[in-house]
C-alpha positions, 0 to 999 in steps of 0.5 A, a space after each residue: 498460519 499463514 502471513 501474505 504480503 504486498 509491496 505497492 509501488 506508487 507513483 506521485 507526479 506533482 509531488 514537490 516536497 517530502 512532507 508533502 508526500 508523508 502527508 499523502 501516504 500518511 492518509 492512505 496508510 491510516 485508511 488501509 489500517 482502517 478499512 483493511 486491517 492490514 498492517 501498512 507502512 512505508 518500506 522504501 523509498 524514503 527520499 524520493 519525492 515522487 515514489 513511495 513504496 508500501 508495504 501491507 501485511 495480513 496473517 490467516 489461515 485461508 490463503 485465498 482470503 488472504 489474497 482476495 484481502 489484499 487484492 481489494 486493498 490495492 484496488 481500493 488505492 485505484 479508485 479512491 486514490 486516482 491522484 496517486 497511480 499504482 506503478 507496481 504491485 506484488 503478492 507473496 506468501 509465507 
């Protein structure tokens, strides 16, 4: 079994409360679930108004698949999502 991760670092510039920026990684998170079915949260971050740190995380056996799963995650956040800029990604694998 193989568990790979990624921790996402966005950037949300014009972001002026905290419920405006749950209400923005609320809809994100619910369509990464969705599309991907990856697990998704929040990690980091909490209280800062324009950051948001997320985490994803799927469980395998083909570690390419798995890469290939959360590659197209982070680039589906790129292009439905322009508003909200990926400042940082990584992968990992356990």
């Amino acid at each position: 079994m193989i568990v790979a991760t990624c921790v996402i670092t966005l950037q949300l510039h014009g972001v002026a409360s905290l419920k405006e920026k749950r209400q923005i990684l609320k809809s994100i998170l619910a369509r990464l679930r969705n599309q991907f079915n990856v697990a998704a949260a929040e990690v980091d971050c909490q209280d800062v108004w324009q950051t948001a740190v997320i985490g994803l995380a799927a469980v395998g056996n083909d570690s390419a698949h798995l890469h290939s799963l959360l590659e197209k995650a982070v680039g589906w956040i790129e292009t439905q999502r322009p508003d909200v800029p990926i400042a940082d990604y990584s992968i990992e694998f356990r």
